[in-house]
N, C-alpha and C positions, 0 to 999 in steps of 0.2 A: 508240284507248284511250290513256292518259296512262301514263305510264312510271314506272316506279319506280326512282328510281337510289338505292341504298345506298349511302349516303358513307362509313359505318364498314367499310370495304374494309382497311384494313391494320390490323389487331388487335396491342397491344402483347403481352409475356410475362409473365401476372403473378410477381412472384417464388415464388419456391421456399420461400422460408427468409425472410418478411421482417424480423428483425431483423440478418440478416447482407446483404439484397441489395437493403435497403429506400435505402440511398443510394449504392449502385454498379449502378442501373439506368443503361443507354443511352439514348438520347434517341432515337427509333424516327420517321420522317417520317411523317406521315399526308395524304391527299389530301383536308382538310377547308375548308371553305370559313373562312378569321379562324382556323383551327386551333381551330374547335367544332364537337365530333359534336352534329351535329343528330339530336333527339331522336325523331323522329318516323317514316322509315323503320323502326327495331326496334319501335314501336308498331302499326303495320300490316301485316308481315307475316304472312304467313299461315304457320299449321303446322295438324301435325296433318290432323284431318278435311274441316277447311275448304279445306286443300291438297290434302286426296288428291279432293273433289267436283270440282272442276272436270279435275282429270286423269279422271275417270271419266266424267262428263258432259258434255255441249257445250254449257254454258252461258257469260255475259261477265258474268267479276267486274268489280265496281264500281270498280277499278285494278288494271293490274299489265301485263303480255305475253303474248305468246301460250308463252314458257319461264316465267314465273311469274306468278302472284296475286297478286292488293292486295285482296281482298275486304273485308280488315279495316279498312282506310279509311272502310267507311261506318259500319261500328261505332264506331272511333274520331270521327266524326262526331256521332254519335250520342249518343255520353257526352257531347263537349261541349256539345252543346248543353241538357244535362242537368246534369250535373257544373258547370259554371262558372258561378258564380252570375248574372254578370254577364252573358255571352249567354243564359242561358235567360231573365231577367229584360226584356232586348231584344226578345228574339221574342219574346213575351209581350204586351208591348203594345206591339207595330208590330200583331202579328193583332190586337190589344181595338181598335185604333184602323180600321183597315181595314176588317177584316168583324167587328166585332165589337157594332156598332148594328144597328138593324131594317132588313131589305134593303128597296127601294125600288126604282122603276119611272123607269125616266128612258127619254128621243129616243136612240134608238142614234145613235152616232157614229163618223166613220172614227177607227182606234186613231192614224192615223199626219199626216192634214191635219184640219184645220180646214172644216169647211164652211159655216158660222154655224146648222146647226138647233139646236145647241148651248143655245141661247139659249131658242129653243122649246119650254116648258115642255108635259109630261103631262098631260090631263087626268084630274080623277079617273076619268072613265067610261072613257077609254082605260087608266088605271093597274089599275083592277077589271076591265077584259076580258084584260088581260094575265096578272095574278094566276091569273082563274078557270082561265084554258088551259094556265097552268102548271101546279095544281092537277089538273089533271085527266087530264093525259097523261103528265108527269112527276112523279119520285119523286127526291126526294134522300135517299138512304139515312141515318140520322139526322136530319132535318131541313135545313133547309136553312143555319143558323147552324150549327151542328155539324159539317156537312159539308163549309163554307168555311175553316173553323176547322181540324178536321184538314187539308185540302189545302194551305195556307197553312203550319201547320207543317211537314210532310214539305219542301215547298217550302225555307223559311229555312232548317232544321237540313241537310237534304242537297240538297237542290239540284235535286231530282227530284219532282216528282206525280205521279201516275200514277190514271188516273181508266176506269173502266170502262163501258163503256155497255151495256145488255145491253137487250132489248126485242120483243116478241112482242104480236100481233096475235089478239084473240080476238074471236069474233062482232062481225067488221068492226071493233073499237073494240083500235088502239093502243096500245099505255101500255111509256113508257123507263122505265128505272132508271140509275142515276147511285152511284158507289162507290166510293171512296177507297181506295185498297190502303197498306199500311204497304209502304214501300220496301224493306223488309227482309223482305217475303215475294213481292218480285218482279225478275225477271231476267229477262236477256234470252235470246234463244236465239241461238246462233252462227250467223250467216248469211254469203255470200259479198257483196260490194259489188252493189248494184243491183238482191238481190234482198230480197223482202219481209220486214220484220220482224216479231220473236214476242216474246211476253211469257208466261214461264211462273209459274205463280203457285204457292205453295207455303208452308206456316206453318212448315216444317221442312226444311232442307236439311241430309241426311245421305245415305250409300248405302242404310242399312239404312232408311228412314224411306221412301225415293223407290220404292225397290223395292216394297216392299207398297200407298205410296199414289203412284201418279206423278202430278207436276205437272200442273195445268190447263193449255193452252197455248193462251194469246189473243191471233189476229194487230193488230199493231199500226195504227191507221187511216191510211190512208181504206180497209184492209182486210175486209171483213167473214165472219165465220163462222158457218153455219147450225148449231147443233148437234139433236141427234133428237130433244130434249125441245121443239123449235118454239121456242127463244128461239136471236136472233142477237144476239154480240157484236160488239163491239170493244175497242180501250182507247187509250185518250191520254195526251202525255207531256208537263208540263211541265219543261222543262229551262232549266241558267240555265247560261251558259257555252256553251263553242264544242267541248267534247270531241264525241268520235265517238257515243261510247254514252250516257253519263250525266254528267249536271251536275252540279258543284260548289254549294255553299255561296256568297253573293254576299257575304258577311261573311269570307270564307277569309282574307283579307289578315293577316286578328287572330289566326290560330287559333293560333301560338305564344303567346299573349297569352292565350288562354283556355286553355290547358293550363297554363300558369303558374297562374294559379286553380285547378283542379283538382290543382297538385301541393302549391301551397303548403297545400288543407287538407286533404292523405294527408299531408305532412308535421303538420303542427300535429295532427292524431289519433295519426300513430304518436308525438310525443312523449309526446303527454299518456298513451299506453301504454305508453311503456318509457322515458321518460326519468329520469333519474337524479334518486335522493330523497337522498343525502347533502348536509346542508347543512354539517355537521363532519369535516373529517380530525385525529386525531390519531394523533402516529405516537411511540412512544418507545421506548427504548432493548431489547432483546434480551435476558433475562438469561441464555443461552443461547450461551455462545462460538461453538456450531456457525448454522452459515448456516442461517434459514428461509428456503425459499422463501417467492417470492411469490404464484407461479402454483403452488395444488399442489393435481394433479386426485384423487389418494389420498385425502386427506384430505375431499374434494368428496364422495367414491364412497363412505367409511366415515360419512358425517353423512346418507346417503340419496339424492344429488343425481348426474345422470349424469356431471357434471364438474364446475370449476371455472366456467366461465361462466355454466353454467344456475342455481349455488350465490348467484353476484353477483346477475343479476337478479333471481332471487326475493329476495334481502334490500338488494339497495337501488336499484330500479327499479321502477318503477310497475305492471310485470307481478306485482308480488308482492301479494299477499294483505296482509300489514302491512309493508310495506317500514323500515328505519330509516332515520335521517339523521344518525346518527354512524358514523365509519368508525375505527377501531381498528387500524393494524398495528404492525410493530417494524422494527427495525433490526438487525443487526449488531452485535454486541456492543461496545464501545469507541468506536463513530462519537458522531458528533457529538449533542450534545441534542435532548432531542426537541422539535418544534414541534406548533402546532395554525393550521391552514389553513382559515376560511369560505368554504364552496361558495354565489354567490349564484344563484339560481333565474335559468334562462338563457331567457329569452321572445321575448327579440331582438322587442321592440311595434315598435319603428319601424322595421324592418327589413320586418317584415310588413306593416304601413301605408302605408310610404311605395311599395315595389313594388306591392301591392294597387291604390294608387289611378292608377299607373302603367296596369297590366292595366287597370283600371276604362277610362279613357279612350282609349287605343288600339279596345279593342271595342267601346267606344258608336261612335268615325270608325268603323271598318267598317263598322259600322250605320247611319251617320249621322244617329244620335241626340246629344241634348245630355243636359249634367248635370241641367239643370231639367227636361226632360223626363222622365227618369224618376225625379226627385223627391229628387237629391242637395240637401244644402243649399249653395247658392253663394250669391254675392252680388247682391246687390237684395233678396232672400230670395223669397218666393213671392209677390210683389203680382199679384193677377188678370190685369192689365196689362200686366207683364210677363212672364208665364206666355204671354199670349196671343199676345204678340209673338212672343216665341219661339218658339212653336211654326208663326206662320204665316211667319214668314222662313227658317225652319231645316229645322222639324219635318216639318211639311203638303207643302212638294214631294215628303220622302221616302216618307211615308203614300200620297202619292195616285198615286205612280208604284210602288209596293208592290200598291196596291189595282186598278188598272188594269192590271198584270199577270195578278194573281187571274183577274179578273173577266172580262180579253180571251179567254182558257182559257175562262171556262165560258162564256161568250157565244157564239162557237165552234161549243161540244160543242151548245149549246142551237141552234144554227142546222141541225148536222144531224138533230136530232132536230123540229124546225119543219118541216123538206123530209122526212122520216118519216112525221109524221105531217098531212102536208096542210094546214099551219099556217104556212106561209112571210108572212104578214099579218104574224105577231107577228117576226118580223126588222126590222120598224121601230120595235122597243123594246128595251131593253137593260138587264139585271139590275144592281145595284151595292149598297152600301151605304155611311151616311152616316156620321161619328167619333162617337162615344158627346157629345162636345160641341159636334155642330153648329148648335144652337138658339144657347147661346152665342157661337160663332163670328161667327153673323149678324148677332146683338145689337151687339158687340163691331165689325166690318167698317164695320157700318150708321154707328156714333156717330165712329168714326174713333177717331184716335190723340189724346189728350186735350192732349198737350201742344203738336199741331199747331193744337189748338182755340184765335180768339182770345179772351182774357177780355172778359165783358160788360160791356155799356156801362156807365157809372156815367151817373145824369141830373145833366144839370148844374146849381148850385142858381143861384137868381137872389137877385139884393141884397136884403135885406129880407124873407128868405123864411126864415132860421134861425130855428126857434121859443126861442132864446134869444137872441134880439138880437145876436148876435156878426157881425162883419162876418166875408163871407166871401171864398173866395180869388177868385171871380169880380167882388167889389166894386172898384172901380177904387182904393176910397180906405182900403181896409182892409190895402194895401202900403206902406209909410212909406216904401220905395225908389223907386215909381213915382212920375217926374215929373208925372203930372195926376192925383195927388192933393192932393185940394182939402182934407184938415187938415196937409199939410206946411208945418210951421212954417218953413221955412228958406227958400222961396220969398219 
């Protein structure tokens, strides 16, 4: 399991009194990496009930040690891939482009050499016996675009699949099933090294919730378990990364980058919620020798309001019902004249723009998406052409080594259920799917690159052949520069 180190280890004092201690604070060392708390340990920790389940249970949170929890990691996972515009817009269509066309029937291949069957096109009759058998013994729960589709995102967002097979034999006739667990109703169970692993499955992890319904608990494969109702499980894991238990995200590199997106718009909401409506200060003289406050919660408590701050946001912050935007105080009797001060509306656009499109591109490299691919406008602009380019020098390694990860997983799962169910024939076929524009693609492949193209011939004209008598550039005598022309006067 991967470790969680808390780098916010030495906590400063916040002041006491801060108008008296607000600039005779000490300067306190911290053990931070550039002296920046990193944001993202206090995000993942776990409290509360999440904390007290794994001390009760002997379950493996999704990070932490065996003295503390990181469970929330895969939560905080979880949002971003939700929360940030930008990566959930990424996974989004890396799955439309991968599995997100009509699955098709191709020559299985080894994942890792080359053997040239590759080349060795399906036929229809072989592509329709392989369909029928699939059809007919197996079940992807959802379908089977649905069910690539969820595997594919648990996969991108956390870094884990987890796919169950379940399967029972009735009057001699077979039939699997195939099921997509949400990663966040699946755990492992604590085991010692070298011995078998468990997967307990559960929509709710609490004490109160486990004790009246206790978790399913399905050993990990090449394990199998009978249970009394005649169906045997198992369950498979895809995992991305080299941790012990569970994988990471293969986009992680970005994820300060995608939380930066997710703060920057809790911030822009909480402005647009309480930010400040004065666009006027006026302040004028006192006619009052005795000093008003300025902060005065009395006066807050006697107008209805539980104090002076709660009194300001209701009248001139966006939390108020009619907020103003003239602000009215006084002075001190004697002081100085009074002024009037324009408050201009604080938006900070390019502040939020320019970081934005920062985040933007950091997450699309983790992805290893470009801007054209997901439809920003860059330069060239969008010509078919260049769209296409793009994507097969950029894009399409990233898709198809996305896609062949998917697909080696359930190719796989599909092999032990082949040797199941007496079908091992169909191991010399292998399930995939093709980009929503692969008909394009080929079109596009086929005619090549246009500007590699050379231009066509022009026919060459012969003398005497312009239907307006004009000599032409092939004419020997229609160049007044060439010497064997025969009207050069100067010969």
């Amino acid at each position: 399991m991967s470790e969680i180190v808390d780098l916010n280890c030495c906590g400063e004092t916040e002041p006491t009194n801060p108008k008296r201690d607000v600039f005779t604070r000490k300067r306190v060392k911290r053990a931070h990496i550039f002296r920046l708390e990193n944001p993202i340990p206090a995000e993942i920790r776990d409290v509360g009930e999440i904390k007290k389940l794994f001390k009760s249970w002997n379950f493996v949170p999704y990070a932490g040690t065996n003295a503390e929890s990181g469970h929330s990691l895969l939560m905080w996972y979880l949002m971003l891939a939700k929360l940030s515009a930008t990566n959930a817009a990424a996974i989004s269509k890396k799955i439309k482009f991968a599995v997100g066309g009509k699955a098709r029937v191709i020559r299985a291949t080894d994942p890792e050499f080359e053997t040239g069957d590759e080349t060795t096109p399906v036929t229809p009759i072989e592509a329709r016996t392989f369909i029928d058998t699939l059809k007919r013994f197996v079940e992807f729960e959802g379908g089977v675009s649905k069910f690539h589709s969820r595997l594919a995102w648990q996969f991108e967002a956390t870094g884990n699949a987890f796919v169950e097979l379940s399967f029972a034999t009735v009057a001699g006739q077979t039939r699997a099933v195939l099921r997509v667990h949400r990663t966040t109703n699946t755990l492992f169970v604590r085991t010692e090294p070298g011995e078998p692993r468990a997967v307990a499955i559960s929509p709710v992890w609490s004490d109160k919730y486990l004790e009246k319904n206790p978790p399913r608990v399905v050993p990990l494969f090449p394990v199998y378990r009978a249970d009394n109702d005649g169906v045997t499980r198992t369950i498979f894991q895809l995992k991305a990364g080299d941790n012990s238990w569970y994988g990471r995200p293969q986009s992680e590199g970005a994820d300060l980058f995608k939380y930066r997106e997710v703060q920057d718009a809790m911030y822009q909401i909480r402005a647009a919620n309480s930010d400040f409506t004065g666009q006027l200060l006026i302040e004028v003289e006192d006619d009052n020798p005795q000093y008003a406050p300025a902060i005065d919660d009395a006066n807050a408590v006697r107008a209805g309001e539980p104090g002076f701050v709660e009194q300001f946001e209701k009248n001139y912050t966006n939390k108020g019902d009619d907020p103003q935007s003239v602000l009215i105080s006084s002075r001190p009797y004697g002081s100085k004249p009074m002024f009037v001060f324009q408050v201009s509306p604080n938006t900070k656009e390019s502040w939020y723009k320019i970081t934005g499109e920062i985040a933007e591109m950091r997450v699309l490299r983790a992805h290893g998406l470009t801007p054209r691919f997901m439809g920003f406008d860059v330069a060239n602009g969008f010509a078919s052409d260049v769209y296409l380019w793009d994507y097969i020098l950029n894009v399409e390694p990233i898709i198809d080594e996305f896609r062949a990860e998917i697909m080696d997983f359930v190719n796989s799962i599909l092999t032990e259920i082949w040797a199941l169910t007496n079908n091992v024939s169909m191991n010399e076929f292998s399930l995939t799917f093709a980009p929503p524009i692969q008909s394009t693609l080929d079109d596009f492949k086929e005619r090549g690159d246009p500007a590699n193209q050379p231009p066509p011939a022009q026919p060459a004209q012969q003398p005497g052949n312009d239907p307006n008598n004009n000599p032409t550039a092939t004419d020997p005598n229609s160049d007044p520069n060439n010497p064997n022309n025969d009207n050069n006067e100067n010969d």
